[in-house]
Legacy VTK file of the C-alpha trace (Angstrom):
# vtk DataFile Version 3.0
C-alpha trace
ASCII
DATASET POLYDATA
POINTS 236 float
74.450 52.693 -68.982
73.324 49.566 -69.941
71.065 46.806 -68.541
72.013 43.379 -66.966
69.458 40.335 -68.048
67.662 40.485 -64.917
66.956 43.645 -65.610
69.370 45.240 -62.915
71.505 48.305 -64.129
75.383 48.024 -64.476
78.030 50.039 -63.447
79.389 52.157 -66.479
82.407 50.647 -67.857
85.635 53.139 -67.979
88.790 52.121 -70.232
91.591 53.611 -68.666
94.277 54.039 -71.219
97.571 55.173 -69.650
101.251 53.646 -69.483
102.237 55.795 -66.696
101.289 52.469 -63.856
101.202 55.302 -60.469
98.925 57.635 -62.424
96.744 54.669 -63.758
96.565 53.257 -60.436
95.172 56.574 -59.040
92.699 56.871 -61.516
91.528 53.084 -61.785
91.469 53.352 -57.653
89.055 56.768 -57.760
86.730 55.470 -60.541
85.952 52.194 -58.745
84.976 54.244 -55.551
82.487 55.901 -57.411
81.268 52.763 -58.829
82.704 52.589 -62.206
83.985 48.665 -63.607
87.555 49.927 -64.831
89.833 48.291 -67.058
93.506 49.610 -67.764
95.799 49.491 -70.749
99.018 50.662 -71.006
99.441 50.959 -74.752
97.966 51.986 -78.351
97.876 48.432 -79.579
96.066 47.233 -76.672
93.743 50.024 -76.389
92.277 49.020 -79.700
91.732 45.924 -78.707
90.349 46.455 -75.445
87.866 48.701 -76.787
86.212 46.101 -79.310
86.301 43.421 -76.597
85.159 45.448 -73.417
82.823 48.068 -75.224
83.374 50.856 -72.891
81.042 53.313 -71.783
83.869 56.185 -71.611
87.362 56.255 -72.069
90.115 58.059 -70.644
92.968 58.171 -72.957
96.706 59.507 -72.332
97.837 61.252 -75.346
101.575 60.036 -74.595
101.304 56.145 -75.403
103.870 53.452 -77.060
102.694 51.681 -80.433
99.964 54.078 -80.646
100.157 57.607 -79.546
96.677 58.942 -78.002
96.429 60.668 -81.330
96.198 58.170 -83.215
93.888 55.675 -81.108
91.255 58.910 -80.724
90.460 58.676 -84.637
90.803 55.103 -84.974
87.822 55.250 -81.789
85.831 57.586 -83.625
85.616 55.813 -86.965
83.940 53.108 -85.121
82.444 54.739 -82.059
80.983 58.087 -80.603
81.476 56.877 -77.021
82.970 59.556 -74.722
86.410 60.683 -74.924
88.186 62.376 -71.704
91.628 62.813 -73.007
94.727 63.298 -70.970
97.552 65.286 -71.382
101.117 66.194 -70.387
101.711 69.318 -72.465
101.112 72.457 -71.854
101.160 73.981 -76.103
96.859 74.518 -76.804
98.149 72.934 -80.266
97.673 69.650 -78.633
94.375 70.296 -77.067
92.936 71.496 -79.974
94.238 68.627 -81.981
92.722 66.327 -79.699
89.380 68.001 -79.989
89.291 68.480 -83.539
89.830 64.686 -84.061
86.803 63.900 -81.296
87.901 63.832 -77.823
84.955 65.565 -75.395
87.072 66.710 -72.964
90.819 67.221 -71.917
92.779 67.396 -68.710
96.051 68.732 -68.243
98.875 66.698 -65.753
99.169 66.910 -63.421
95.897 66.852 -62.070
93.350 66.235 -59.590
92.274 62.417 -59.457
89.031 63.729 -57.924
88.544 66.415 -60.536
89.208 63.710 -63.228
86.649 61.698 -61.439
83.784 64.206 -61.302
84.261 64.939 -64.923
83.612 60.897 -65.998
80.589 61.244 -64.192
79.382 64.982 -65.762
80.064 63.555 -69.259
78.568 60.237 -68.183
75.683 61.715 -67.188
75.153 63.841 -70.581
75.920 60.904 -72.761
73.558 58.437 -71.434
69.544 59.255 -73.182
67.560 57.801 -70.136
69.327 60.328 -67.778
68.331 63.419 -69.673
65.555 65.802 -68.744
64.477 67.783 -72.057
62.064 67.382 -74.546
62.347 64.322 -77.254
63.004 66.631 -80.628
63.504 69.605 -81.748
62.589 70.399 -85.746
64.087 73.557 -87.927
63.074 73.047 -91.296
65.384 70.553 -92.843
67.236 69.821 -89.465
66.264 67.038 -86.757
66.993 66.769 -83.312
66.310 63.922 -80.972
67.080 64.254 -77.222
65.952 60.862 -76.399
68.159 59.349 -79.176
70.631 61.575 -79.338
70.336 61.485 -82.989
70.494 64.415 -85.771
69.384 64.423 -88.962
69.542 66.919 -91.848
68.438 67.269 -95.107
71.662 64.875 -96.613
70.835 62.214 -93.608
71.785 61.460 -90.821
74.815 63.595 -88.779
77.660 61.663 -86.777
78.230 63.537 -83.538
80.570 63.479 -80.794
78.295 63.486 -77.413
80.227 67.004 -76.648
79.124 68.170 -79.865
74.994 67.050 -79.484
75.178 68.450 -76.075
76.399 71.766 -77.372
73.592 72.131 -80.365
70.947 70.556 -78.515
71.155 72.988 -75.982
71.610 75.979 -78.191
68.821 75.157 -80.368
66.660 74.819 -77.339
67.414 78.261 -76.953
66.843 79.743 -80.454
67.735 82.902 -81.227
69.607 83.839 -77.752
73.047 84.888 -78.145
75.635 83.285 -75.732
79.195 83.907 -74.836
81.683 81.123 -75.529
82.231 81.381 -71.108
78.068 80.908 -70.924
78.787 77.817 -73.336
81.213 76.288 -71.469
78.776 77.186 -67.952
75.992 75.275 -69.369
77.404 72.808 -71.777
80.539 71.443 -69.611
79.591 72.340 -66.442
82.408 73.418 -65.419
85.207 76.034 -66.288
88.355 76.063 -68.935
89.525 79.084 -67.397
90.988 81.632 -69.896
90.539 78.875 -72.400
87.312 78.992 -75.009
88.805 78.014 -77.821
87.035 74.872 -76.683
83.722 76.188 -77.801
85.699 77.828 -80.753
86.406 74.406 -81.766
83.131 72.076 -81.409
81.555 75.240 -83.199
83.271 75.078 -86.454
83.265 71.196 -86.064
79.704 70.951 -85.816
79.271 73.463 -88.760
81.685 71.066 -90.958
79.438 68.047 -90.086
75.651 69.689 -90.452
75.887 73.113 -92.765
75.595 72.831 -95.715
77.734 75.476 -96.203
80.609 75.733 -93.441
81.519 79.012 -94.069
77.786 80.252 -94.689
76.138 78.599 -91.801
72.412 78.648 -91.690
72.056 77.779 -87.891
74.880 77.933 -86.539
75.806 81.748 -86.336
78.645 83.536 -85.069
77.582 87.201 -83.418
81.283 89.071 -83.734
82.659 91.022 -80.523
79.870 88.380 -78.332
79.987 84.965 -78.992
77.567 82.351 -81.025
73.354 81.626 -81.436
71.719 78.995 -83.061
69.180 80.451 -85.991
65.793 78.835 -86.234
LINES 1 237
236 0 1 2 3 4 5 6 7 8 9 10 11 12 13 14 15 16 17 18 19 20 21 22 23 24 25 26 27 28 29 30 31 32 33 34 35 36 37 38 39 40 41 42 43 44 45 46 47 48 49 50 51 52 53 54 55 56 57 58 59 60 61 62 63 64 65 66 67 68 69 70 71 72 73 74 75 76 77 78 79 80 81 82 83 84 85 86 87 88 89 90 91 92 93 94 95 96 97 98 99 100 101 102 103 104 105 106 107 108 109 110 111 112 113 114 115 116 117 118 119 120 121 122 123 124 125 126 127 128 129 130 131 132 133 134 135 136 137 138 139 140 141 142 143 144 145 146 147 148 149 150 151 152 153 154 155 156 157 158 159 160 161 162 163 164 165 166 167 168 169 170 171 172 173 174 175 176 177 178 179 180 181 182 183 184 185 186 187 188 189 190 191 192 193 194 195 196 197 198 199 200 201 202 203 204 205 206 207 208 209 210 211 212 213 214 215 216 217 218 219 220 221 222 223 224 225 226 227 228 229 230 231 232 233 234 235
């Protein structure tokens, strides 16, 4: 959330990026009730250059789009930006879920779905992206590991690690909790606020992202530590 020059606080700006005009309607209509500017494209061309000229706060992103499937315009987001990603979908194989979080999307909803669920998940991830609205303490230090809350910044002993605002969320809050073991359902509880029910591969997948982007050794992780049969802990 950024500031206006007289010092007066904007409304967050959503780029709605769906061709389907009746579903992007809906969505547009229930984001401005709750406040949100909203802009809509209905292709992958366009939703490039949207994002450069509009500078979005979130985006919502169909992963079915001509010129440019969703795919494709994720990663070409991510190389420039770590702004929130809520990622919609019309099919049902996990393949495509996982894809789309492996590549950087925060979150994922399945059509058809609720416009007010949709709605109250902009504003959960909203709320966890922006610094000035979080509550803990500024950093957090493990030896050769840095952790900013206020910044939302990481740093490790090779400089400083790229995160997706899903993926800070989920070590910040397990390394405020060192030590404690927690299922991947307590993850998603505490992390997304809501539930994926019967479906943690979420966690399964920010995990081993997060261990690509600040172990030194993926498959040896020094923090980052899978407890077999229970779920994962972060290791001061």
């Amino acid at each position: 959330m950024q500031t206006q020059a007289k010092g007066e606080m904007r409304a967050d700006r959503i780029l709605v990026i769906e061709d389907e005009p009746m579903v992007a309607e809906v969505v547009e209509r229930y984001l401005r009730r709750d406040g949100h500017e909203v802009m809509r494209v209905s292709d992958g061309i366009r939703a490039i250059e949207a994002f450069d000229a509009v500078a979005p706060d979130l985006v919502v992103l169909d992963l079915m789009l001509p010129g440019i499937d969703g795919m494709d315009v994720c990663r070409r987001i991510r190389a420039k930006s770590q702004v929130p990603i809520i990622m919609l979908t019309a099919r049902g194989d996990e393949v495509d879920k996982l894809v789309g979080l492996e590549i950087g999307a925060d979150d994922y909803v399945t059509k058809p779905f609720s416009p007010r669920e949709l709605a109250a998940r902009v504003k959960t991830v909203l709320k966890r992206w922006q610094p000035q609205m979080r509550r803990e303490s500024d950093s957090l230090h493990f030896d050769d590991l840095r952790i900013n809350g206020r910044t939302r910044s990481v740093e490790n002993r090779a400089g400083p690690v790229n995160l997706t605002a899903r993926e800070f969320d989920l070590l910040f809050f397990m390394a405020r909790h060192p030590a404690q073991v927690f299922t991947r359902g307590q993850l998603l509880e505490n992390v997304w606020d809501f539930e994926f029910p019967g479906d943690d591969s979420t966690v399964t997948v920010h995990i081993r992202r997060l261990r690509a982007k600040m172990e030194s050794d993926p498959s040896r992780p020094r923090y980052l530590k899978t407890v077999w049969g229970v779920g994962y802990k972060f290791e001061p």
